[in-house]
DSSP file (Angstrom, degrees, kcal/mol; ACC not computed):
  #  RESIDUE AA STRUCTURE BP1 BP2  ACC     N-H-->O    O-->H-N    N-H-->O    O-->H-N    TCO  KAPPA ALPHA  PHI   PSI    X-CA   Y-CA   Z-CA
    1    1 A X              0   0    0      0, 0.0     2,-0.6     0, 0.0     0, 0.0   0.000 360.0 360.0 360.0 133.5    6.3   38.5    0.1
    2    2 A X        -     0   0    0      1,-0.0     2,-0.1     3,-0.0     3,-0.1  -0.704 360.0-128.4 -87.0 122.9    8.9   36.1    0.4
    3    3 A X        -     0   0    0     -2,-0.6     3,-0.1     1,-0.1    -1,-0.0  -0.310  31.4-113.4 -48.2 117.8   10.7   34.1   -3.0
    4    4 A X        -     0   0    0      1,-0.2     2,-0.8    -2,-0.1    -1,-0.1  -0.081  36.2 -99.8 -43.7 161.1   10.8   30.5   -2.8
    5    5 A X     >  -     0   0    0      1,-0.1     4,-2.2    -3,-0.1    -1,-0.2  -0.724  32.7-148.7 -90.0 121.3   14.2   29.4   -2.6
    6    6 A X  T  4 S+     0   0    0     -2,-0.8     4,-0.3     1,-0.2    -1,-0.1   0.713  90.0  52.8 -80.9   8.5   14.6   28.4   -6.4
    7    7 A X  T >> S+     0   0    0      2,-0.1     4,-2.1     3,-0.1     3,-2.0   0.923 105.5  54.4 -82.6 -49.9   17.4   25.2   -5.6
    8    8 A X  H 3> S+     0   0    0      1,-0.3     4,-1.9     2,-0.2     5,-0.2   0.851 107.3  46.8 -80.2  -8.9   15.1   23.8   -3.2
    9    9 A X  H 3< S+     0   0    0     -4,-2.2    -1,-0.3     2,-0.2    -2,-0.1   0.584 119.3  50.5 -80.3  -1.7   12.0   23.8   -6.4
   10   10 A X  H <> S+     0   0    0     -3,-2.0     4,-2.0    -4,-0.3     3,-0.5   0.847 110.3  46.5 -67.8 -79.2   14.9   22.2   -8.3
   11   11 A X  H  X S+     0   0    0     -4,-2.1     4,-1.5     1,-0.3    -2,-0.2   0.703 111.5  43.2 -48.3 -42.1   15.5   20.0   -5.8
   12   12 A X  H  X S+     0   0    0     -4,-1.9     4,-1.8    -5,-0.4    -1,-0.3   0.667 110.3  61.6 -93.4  -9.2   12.0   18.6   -5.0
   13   13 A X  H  > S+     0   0    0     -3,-0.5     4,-1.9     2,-0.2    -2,-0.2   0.958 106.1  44.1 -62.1 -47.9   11.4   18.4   -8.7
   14   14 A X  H  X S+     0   0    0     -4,-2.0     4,-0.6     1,-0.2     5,-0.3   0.989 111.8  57.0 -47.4 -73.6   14.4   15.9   -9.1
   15   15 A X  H >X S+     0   0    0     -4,-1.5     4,-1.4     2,-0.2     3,-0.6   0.773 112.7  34.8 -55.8 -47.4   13.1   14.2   -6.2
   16   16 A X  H 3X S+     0   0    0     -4,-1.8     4,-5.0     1,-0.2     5,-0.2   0.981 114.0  58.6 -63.3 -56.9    9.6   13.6   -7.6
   17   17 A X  H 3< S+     0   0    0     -4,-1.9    -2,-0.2     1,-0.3    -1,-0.2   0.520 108.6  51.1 -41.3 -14.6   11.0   13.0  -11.3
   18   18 A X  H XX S+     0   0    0     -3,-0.6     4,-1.2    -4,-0.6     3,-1.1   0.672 114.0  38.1-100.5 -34.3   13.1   10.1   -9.7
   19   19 A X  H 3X S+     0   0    0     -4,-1.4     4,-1.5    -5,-0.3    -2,-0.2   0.748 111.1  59.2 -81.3 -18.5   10.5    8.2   -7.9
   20   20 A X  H 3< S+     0   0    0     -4,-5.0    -1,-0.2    -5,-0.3    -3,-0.2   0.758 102.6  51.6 -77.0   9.9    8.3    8.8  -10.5
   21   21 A X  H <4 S+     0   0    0     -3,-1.1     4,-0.3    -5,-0.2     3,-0.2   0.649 120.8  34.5 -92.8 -41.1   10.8    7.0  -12.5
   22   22 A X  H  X S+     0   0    0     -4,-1.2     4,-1.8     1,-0.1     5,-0.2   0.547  81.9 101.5 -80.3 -16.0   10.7    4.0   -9.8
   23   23 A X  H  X S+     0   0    0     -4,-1.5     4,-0.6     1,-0.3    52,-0.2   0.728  90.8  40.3 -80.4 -12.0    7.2    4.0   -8.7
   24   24 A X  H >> S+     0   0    0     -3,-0.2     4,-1.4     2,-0.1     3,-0.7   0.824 112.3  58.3 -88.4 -49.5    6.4    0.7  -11.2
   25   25 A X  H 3> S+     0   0    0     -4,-0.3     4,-2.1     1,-0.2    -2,-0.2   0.914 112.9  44.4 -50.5 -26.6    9.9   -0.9  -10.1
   26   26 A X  H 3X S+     0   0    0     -4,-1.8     4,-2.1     1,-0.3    -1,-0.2   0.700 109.5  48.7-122.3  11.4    8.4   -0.6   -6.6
   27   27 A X  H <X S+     0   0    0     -3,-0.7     4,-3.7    -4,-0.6    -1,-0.3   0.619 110.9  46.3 -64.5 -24.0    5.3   -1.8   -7.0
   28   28 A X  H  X S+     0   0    0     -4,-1.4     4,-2.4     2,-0.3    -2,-0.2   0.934 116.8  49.9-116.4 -81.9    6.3   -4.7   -8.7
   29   29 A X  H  < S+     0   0    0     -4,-2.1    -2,-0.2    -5,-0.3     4,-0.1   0.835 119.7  42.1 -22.1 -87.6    9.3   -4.9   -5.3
   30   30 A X  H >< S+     0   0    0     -4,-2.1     3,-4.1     1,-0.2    -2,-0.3   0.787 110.7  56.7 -14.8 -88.1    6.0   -4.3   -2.9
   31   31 A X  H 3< S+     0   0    0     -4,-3.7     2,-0.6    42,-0.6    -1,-0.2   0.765 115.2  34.5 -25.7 -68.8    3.9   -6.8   -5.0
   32   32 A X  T 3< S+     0   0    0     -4,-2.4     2,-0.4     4,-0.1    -1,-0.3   0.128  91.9  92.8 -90.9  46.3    6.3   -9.6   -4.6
   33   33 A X    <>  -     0   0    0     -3,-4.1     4,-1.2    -2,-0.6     3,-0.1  -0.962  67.4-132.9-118.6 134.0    7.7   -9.5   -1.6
   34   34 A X  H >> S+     0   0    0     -2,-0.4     4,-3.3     1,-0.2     3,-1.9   0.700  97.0  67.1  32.0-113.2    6.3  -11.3    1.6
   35   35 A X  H 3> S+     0   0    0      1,-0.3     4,-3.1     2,-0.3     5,-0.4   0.874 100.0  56.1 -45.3 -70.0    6.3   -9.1    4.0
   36   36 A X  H 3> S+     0   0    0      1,-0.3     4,-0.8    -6,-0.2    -1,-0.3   0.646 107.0  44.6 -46.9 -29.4    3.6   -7.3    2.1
   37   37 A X  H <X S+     0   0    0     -3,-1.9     4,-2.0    -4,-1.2     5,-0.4   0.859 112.2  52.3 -80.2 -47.3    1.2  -10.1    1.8
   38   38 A X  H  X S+     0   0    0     -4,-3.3     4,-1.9     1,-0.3    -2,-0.2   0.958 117.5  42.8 -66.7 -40.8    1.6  -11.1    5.7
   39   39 A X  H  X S+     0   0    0     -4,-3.1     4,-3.2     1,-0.2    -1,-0.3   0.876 115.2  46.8 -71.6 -21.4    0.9   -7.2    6.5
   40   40 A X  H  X S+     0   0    0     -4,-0.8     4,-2.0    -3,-0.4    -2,-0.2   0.907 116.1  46.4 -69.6 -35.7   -2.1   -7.0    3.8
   41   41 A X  H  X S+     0   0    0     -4,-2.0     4,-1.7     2,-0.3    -2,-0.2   0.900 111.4  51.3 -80.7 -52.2   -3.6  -10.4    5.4
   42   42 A X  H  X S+     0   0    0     -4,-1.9     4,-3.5    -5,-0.4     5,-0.2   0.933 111.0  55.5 -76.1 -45.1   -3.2   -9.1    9.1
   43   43 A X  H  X S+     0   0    0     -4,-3.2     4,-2.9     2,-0.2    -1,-0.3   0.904 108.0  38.7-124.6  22.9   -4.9   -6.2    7.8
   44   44 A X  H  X S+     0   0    0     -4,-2.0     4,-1.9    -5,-0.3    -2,-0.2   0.806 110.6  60.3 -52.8 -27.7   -8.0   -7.7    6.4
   45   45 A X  H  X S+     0   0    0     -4,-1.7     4,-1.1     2,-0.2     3,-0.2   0.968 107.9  43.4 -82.1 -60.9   -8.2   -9.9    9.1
   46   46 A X  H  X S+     0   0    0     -4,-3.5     4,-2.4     1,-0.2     3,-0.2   0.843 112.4  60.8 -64.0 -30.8   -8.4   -6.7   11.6
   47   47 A X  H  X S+     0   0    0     -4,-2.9     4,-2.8     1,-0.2     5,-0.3   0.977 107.0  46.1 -44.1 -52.4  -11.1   -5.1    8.9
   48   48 A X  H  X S+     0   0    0     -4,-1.9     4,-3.0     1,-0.2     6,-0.3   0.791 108.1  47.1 -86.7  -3.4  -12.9   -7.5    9.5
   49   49 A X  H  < S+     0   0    0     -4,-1.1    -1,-0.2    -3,-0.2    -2,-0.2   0.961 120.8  49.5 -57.6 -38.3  -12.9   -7.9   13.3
   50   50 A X  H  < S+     0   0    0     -4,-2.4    -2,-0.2    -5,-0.2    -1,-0.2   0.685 125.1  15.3 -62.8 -44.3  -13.5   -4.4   13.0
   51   51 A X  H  < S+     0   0    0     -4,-2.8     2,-0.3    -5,-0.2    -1,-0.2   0.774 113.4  68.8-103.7 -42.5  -16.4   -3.9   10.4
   52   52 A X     <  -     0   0    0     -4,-3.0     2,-0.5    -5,-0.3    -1,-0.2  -0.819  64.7-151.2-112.1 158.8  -17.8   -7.1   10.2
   53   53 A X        +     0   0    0     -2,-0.3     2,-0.2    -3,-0.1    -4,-0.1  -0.579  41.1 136.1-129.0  56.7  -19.6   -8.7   12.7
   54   54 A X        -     0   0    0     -2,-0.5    -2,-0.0    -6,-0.3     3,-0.0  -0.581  24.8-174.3 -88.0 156.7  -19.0  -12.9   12.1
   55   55 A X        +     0   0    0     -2,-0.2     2,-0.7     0, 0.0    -1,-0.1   0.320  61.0  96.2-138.2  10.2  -18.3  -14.9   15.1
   56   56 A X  S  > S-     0   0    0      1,-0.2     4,-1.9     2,-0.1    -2,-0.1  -0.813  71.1-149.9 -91.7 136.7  -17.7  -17.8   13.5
   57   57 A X  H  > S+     0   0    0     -2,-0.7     4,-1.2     1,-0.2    -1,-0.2   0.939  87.7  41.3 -65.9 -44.0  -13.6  -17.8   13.2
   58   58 A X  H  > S+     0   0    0      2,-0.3     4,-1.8     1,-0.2     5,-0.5   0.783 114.2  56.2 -61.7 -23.5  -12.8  -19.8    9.9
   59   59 A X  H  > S+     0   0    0      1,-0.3     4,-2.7     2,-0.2    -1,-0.2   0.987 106.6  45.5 -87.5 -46.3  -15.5  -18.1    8.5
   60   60 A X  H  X S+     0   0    0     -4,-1.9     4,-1.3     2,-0.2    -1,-0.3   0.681 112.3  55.2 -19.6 -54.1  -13.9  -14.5    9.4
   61   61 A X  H  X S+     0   0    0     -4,-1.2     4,-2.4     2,-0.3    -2,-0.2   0.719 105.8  49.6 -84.6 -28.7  -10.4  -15.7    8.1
   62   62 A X  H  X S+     0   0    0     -4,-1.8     4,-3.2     2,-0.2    -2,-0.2   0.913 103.8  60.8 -96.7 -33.5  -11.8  -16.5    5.0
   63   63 A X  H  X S+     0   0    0     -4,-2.7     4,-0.8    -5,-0.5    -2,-0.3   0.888 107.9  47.8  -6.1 -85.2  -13.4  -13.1    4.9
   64   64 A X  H  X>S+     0   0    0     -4,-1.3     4,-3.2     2,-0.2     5,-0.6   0.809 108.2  50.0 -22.5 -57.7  -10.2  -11.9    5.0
   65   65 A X  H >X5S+     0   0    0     -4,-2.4     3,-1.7     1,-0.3     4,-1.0   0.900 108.8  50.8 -42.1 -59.6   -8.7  -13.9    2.5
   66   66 A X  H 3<5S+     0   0    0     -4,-3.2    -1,-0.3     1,-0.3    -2,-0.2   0.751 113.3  49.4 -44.9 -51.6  -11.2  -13.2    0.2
   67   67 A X  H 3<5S+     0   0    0     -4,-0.8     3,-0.5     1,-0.3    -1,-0.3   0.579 110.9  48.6 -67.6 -23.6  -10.6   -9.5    1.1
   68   68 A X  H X<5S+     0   0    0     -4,-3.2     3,-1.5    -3,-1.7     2,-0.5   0.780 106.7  53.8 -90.2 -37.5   -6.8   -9.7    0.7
   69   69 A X  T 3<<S+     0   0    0     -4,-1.0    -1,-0.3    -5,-0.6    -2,-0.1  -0.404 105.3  57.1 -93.8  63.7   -6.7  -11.5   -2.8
   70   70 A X  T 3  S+     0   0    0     -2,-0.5     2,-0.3    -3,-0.5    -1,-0.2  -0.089  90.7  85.3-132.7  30.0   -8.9   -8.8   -4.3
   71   71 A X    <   -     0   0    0     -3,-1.5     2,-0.2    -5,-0.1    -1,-0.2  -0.851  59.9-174.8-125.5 146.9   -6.6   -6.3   -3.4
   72   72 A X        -     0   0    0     -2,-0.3     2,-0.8    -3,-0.1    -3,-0.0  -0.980  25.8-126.5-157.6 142.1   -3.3   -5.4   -6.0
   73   73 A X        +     0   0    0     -2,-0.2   -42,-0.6   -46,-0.1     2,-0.3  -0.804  42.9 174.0-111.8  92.6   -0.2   -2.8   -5.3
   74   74 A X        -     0   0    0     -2,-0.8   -50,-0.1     1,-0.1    -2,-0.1  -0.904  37.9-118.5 -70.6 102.3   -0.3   -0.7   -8.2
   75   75 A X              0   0    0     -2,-0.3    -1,-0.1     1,-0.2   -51,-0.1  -0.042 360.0 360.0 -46.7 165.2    1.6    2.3   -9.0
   76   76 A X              0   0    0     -3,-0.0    -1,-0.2   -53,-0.0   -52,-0.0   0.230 360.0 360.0-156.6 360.0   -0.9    5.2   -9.4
């Protein structure tokens, strides 16, 4: 049997132990940024073409909405 190599279990330890250091700073980044609401909205809006079957359109958008604002980017 071959030994892990022990820099690279070093190495990927540091490397979790530093985002796990960030992972609230970048929820918190995530949370307010944009970008992140216009992709969470786009997909809710495609869930629900997908899942739910309205054919009225506002009614579908607000679907979404609903679906979007009950949604939070948490560190975990």
């Amino acid at each position: 049997m071959i030994e892990p190599c022990p820099t690279l279990n070093r190495r990927d330890e540091a490397i979790r132990r530093l985002a796990d250091g960030f992972k609230g700073e970048f929820a918190e980044f995530c949370a307010g940024d944009d970008r992140m609401h216009e992709l969470m909205m786009d997909l809710a809006s495609e869930f629900v073409e997908q899942n739910i079957p309205i054919t009225d359109e506002d009614a579908s958008t607000d679907v979404a909405y609903e679906l979007f604002m009950n949604i939070t980017v948490r560190e975990v």
